[in-house]
FILUM-38607 format. One record per atom (N, C-alpha, C, CB): residue in one letter; x, y, z. Coordinates in pm, whole numbers, plus 50000, padded with zeros to 5 digits. Glycine has a CB too. Layout:
<pts>
AXYZ/...
</pts>
This chain:
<pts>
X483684775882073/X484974769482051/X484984755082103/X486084777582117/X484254753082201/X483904737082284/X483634732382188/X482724733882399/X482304735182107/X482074727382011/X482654719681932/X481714731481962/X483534729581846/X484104729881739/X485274718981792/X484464744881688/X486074718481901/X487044715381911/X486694696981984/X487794727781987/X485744699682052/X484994679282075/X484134676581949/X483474675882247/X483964684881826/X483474675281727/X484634671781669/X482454679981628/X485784678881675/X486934671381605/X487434659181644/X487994678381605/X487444662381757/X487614649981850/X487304634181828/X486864652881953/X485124637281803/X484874630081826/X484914621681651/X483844632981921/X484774632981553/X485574628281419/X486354624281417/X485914633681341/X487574626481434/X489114619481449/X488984605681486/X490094626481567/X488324605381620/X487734586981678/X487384582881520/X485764585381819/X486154582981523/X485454577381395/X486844579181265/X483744589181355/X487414589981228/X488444590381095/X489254575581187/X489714610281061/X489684573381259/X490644563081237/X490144552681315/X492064566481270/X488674546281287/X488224537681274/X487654533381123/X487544538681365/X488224541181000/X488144540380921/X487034551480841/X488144529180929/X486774563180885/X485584571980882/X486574582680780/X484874578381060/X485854591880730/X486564604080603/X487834611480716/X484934621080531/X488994616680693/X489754619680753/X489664634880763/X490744613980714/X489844639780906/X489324651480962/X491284663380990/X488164644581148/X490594671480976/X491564683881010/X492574677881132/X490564699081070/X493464678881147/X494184671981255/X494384683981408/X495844666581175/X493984686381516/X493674695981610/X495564700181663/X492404687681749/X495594707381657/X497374709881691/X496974717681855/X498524724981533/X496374724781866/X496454732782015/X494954741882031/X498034745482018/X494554743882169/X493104751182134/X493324751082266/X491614744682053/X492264764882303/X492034770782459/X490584776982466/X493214783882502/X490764783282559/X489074785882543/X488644793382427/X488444794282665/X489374803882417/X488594815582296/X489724807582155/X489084840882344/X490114796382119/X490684796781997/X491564783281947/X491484808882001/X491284778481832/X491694764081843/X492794769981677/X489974747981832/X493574758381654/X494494758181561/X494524740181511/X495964765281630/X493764743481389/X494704725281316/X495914729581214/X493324712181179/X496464714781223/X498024716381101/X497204720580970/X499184697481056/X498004727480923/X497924734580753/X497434724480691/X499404739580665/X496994719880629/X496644711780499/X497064728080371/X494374704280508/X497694715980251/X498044720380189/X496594713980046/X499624717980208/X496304723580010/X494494717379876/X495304715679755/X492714733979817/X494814707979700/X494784701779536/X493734700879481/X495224688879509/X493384698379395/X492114694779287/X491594682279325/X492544693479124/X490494683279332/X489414667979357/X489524657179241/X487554672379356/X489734646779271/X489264638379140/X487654631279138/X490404625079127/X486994624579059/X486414618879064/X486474603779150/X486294620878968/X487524596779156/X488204586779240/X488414590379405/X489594584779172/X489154606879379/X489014609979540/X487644613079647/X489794622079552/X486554618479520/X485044616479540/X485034605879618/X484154614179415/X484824597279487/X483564581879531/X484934575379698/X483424560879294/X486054582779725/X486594571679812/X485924581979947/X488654567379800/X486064594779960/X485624604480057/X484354599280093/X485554618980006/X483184599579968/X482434595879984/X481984583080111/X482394595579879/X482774571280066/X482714557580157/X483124559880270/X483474545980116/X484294572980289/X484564572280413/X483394581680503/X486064576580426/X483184585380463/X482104598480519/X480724583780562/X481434615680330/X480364576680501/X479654565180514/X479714560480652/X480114555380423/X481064557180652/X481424547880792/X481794557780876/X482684535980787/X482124571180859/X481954584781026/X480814576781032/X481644607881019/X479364584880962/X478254581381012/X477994568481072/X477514583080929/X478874562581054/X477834550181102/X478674542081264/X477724535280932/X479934553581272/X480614550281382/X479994549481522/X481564558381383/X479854541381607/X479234544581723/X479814534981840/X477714543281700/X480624537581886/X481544531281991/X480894525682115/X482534541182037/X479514532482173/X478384529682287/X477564522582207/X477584542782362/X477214520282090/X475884516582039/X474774527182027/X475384506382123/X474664536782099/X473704544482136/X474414558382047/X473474544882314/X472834563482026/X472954579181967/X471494583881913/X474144580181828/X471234589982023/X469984601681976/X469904610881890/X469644609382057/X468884617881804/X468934632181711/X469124640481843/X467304637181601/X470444647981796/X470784664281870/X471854657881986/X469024674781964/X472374647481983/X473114636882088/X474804652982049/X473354610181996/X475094657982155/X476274668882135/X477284653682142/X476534684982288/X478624660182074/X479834650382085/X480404645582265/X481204659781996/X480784633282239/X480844627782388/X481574638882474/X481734612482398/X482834646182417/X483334653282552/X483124663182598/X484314654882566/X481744669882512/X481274683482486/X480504688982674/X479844681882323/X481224698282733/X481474702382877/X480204709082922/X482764712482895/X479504702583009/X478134704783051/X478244720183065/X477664696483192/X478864722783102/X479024741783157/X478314747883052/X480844750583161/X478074744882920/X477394749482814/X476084750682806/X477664743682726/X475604743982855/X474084739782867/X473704732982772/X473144749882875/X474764723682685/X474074716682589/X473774727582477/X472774709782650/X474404736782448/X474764745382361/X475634748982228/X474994749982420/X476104745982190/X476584744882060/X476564752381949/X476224736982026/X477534753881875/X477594766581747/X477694762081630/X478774776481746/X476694767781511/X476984761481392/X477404774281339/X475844752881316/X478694777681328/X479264798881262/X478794803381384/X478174810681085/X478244816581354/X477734822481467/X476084820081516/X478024836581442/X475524810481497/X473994807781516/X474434795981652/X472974800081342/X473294798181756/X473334784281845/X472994779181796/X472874780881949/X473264761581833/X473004747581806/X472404739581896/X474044741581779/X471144736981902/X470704725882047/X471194712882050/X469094722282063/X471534711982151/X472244700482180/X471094692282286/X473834704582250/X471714680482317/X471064673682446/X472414660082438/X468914667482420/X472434656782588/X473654646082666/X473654633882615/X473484643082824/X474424628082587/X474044609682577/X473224603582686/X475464599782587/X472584598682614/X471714591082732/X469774596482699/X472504598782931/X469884608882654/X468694615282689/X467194607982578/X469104633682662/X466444611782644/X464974604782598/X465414603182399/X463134619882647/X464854591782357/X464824592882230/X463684598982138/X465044581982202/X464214608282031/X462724614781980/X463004606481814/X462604638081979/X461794607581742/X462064606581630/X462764621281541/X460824601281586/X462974616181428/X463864629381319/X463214636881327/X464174629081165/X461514635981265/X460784649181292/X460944655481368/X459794649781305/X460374650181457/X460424659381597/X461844673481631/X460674645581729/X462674664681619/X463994667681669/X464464677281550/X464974653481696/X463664674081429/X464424683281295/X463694701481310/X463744673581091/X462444693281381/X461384705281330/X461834713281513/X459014697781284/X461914708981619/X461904718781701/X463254722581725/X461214715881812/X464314713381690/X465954718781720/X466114725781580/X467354704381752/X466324724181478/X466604726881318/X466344737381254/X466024719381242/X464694738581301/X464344745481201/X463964758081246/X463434739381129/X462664755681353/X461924769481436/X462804772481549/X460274766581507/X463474775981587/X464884784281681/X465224796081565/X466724771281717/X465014792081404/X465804801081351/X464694816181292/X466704791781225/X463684806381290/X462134817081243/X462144833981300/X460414808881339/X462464829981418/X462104845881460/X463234857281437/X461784846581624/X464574851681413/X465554859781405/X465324863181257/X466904853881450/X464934850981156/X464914859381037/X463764867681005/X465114851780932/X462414862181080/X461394878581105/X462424887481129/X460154880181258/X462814891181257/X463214902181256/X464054910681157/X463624901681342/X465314899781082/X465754909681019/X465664912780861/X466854909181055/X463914905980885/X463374905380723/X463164898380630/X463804909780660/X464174889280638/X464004875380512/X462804873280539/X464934859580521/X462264865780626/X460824858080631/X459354868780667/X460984845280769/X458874866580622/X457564874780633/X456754864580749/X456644876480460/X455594875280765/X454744866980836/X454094852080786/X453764875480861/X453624852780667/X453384843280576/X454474829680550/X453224851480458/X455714835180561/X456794824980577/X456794816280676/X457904830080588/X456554825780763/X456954816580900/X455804803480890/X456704827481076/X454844811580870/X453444800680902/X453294786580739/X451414815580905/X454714790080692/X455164780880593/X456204770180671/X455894789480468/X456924776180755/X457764770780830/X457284758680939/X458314781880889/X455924765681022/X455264759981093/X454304753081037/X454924766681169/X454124750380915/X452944742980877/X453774732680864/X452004747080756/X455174727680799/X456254719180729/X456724711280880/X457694729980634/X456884719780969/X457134714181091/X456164707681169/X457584722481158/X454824705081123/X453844701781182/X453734686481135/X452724711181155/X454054688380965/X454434675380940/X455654664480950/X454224675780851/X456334673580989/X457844669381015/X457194658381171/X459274687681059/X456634665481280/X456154659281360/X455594647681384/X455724663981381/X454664650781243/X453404639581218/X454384624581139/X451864648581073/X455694625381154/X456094615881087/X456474613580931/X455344609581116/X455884622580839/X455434623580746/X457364623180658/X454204637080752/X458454625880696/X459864621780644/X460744615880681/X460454628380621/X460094610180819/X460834597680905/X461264590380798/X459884587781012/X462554586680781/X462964574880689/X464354568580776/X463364581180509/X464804553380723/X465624546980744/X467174556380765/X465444537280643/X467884551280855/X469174557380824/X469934548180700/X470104557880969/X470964551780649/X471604546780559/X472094529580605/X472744557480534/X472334519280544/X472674506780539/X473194504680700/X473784504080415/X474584506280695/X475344508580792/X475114514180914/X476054513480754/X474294523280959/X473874528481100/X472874525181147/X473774540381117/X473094518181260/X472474510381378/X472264516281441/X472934501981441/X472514530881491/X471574537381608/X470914543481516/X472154547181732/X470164553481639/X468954562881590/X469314571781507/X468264570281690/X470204578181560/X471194591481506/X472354586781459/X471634602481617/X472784592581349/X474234588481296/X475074599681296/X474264582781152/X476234601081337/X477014608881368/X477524621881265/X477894600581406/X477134635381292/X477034639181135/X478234647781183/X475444647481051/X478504655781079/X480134668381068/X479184679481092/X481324671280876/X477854683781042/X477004691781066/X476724702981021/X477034692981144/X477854710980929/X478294716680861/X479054719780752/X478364718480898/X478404708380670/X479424701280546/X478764708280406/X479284680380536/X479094718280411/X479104726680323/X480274728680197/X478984736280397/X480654728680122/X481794728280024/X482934734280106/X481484736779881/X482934745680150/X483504753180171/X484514743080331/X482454766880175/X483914731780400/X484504726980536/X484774715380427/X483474724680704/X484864711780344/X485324700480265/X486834703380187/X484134697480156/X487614701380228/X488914704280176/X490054688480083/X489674710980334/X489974694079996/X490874683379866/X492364686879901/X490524688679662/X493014678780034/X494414677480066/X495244672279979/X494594670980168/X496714672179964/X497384667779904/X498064654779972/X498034677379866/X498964643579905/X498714633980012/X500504636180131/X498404614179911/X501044644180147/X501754648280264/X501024656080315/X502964653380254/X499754662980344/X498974667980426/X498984659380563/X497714669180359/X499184663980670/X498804659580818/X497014659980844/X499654671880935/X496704649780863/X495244649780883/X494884634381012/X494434647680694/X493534630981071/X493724626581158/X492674612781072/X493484635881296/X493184601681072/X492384592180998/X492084585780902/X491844593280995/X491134581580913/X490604576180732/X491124561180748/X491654586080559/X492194553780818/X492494543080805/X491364533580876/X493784542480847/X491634519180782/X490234512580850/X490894506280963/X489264500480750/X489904494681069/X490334495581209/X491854487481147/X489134486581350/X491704477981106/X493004471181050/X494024477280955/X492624460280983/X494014490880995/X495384496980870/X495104495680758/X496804490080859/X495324508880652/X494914509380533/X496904518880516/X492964518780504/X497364510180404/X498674518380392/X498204532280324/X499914510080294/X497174535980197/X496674546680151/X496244557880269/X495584542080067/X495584554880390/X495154559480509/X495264555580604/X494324560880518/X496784554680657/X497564552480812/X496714550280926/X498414565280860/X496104567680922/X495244572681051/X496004574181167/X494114563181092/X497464579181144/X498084581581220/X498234597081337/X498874578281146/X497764601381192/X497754619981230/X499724621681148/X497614625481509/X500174613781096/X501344613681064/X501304618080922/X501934601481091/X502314624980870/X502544624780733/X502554607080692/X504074633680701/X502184612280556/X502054597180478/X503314589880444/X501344598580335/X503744578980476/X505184576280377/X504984564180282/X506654572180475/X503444563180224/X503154553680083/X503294565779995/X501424544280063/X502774553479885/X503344560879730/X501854565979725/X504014548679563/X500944567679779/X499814571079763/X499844587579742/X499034565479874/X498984594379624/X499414607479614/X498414614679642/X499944611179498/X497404611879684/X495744622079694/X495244619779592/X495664639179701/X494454629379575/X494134640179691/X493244635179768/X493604653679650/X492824637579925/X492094631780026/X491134644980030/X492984626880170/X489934637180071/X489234645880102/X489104650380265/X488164641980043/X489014658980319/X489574663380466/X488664670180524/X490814671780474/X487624671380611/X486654681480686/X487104688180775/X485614676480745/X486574704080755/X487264706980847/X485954715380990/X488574716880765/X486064725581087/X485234730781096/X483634726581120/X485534735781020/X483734714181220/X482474706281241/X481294715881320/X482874692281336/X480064709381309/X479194713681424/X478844703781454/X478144722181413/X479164695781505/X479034680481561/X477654677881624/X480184677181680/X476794667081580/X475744660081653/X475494652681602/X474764664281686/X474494647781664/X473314633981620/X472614641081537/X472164626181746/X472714632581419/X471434637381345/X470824624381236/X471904652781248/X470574631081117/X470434617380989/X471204623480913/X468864612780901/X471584611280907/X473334614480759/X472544618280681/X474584599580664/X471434616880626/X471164623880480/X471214634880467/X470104622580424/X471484645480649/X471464663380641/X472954663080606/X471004674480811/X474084654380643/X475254657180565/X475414663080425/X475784646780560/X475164645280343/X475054646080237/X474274658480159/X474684635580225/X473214659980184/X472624676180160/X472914686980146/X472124680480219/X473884683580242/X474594702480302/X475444699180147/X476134705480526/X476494691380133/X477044696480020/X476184698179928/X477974689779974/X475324699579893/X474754702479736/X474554715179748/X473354695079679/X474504724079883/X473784738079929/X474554746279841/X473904743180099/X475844747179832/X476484751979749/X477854751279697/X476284759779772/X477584739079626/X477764732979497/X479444725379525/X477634746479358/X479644711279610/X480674708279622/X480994700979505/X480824703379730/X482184697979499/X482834692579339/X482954675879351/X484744700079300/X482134672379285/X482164659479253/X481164652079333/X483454654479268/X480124661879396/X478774657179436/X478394642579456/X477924661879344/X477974645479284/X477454630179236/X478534613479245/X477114633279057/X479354621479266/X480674605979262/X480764609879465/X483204610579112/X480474614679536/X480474615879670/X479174605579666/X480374632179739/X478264611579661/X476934604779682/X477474586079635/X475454613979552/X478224583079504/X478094570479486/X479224564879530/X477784567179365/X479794567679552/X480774562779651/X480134557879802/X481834574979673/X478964566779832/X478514567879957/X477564551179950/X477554584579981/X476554556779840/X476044543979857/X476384528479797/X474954546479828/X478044529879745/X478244514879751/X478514507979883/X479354511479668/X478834521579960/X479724512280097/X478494509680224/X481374524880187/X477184520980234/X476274517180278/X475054527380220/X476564515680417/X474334517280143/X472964520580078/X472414533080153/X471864507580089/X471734540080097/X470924553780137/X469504545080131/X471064569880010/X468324546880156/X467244549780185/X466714553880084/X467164556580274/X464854542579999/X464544551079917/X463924562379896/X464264547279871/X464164564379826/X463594582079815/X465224594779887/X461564583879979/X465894587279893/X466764599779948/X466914608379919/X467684600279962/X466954610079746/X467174620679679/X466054632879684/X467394615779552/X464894625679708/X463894633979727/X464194644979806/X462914627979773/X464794638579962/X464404642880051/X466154653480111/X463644628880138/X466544657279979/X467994663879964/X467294677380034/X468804665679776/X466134685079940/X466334698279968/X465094697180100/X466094709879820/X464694690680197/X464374690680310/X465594690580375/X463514681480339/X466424683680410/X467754683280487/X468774695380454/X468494669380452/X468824702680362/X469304716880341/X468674728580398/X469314719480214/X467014724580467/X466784736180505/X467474740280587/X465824737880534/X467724729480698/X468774736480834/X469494748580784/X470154725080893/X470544743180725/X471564756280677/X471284767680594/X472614751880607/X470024762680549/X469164779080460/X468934788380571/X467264776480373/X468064781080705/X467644787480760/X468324798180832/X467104781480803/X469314786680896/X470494796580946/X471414806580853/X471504787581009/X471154804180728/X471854812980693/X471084829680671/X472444806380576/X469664820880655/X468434835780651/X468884842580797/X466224830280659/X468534837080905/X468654840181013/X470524847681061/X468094826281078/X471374845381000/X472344855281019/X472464865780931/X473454850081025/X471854860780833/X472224872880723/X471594875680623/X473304872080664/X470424872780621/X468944879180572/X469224873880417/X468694899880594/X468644887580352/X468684888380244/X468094873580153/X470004892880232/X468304873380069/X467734864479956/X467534853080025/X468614861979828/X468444847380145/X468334833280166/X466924832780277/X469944826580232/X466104839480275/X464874837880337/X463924829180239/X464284851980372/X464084837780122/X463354834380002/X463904820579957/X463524845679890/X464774817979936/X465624806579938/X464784796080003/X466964808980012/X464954797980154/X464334784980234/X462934781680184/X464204787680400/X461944795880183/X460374794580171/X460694786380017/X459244812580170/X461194785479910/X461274778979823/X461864763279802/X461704786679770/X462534760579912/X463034749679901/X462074739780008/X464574751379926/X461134747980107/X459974745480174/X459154741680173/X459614749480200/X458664747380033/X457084747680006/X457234728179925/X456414765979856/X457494718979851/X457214712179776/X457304701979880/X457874712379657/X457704702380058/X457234690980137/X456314692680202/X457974686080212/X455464702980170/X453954711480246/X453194699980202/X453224729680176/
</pts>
């Protein structure tokens, strides 16, 4: 629940420094948090490409300058151990401040192998898998998908939602209460008040909800939505890169940044999505 409730947090900062506008937090305690209702509408193509730009500048928000891969959100309470939840799977974390690794590194020993042995056990992955897993992570190490962060982000790590799956992507209506989106100088379309709207502006906004907050490379954002199948993808993505360029080859490197959430999803709940990952695996071997 720590998690969940300092990545909103640290989203909300970024939404109203002009970043995609986040679930607005109404009350939370230890075992249980509550945001205001958002009320959903239909996506447009327009509300795409603008989500898109804002999701651009979260990532690229960084108030210290500084941000490592696996960097937990600033107010996230040592008592955890640097622990973190993405659903019900842990999340490794590490403090601001801590040694800098490259993506590999950090993709292949926080990301990926934590999740290997749980899905041995409950079957998705075979023995043969795993040593698919560990061969991919060997190159992950060796440097071999290190790439640029997007235009806009100046640290190492760019600030991701972490769990941006269709399903934490919500198409608000525009009297929805949400926390952000306005740029630092006021946007009347996006206040960033946490206030109902009182422009003529009608939506629909795009709204995240349900973070797993860290340092990572925005391109595992962008990724996660394609995992399964957000609406208007392709006008997200270009929206994304008018406001700050992606990196070439990004597209390539979509179904590497989806493994995270394959894995974890093999690893809670078996079945097909084992096979899933070893397939979306094998073509960066």
């Amino acid at each position: 629940m720590a998690h969940e409730v300092t990545g909103l947090e640290a989203l909300s900062e970024a939404a109203r420094h002009g970043g995609a506008p986040v679930a607005r937090l109404a009350s939370s305690s230890a075992t249980s948090l509550a945001t205001y209702a958002i009320s959903e509408t239909s996506p447009t193509a327009e509300a795409a490409r603008e989500f898109g730009g804002r999701l651009a500048r979260t990532h690229a928000y960084s108030p210290t300058g500084t941000r490592v891969f696996g960097e937990e959100p600033p107010t996230f309470p040592a008592r955890f151990g640097h622990l973190g939840h993405m659903g019900n799977a842990l999340l490794t974390m590490v403090p601001p401040g801590s040694p800098a690794r490259s993506f590999g590194e950090f993709y292949a020993e926080d990301r990926l192998l934590p999740y290997v042995q749980p899905a041995l056990d409950n079957g998705s992955l075979s023995t043969d898998d795993a040593d698919t897993i560990e061969r991919l992570a060997q190159r992950l190490r060796d440097g071999a998908f290190d790439a640029p962060q997007p235009a806009l982000v100046h640290t190492d790590a760019a600030i991701l939602h972490g769990d941006l799956w269709s399903g934490n992507l919500l198409w608000a209506t525009a009297d929805s209460i949400v926390d952000g989106g306005g740029d630092v100088n006021g946007s009347p379309s996006y206040p960033g008040t946490g206030e109902r709207r009182t422009t003529s502006a009608t939506g629909p906004i795009g709204v995240v909800i349900d973070p797993a907050c860290h340092g990572g490379h925005a391109e595992s954002d962008l990724a996660q939505l394609g995992v399964f199948g957000a609406s208007h993808v392709s006008d997200i993505y270009e929206g994304y890169n008018e406001v700050s360029p992606l990196a070439d080859g990004w597209k390539e490197r979509i179904g590497l940044h989806q493994l995270h959430i394959l894995i974890i999803h093999a690893a809670l709940f078996g079945g097909s999505y084992g096979a899933q990952t070893i397939r979306t695996a094998t073509p960066y071997l």
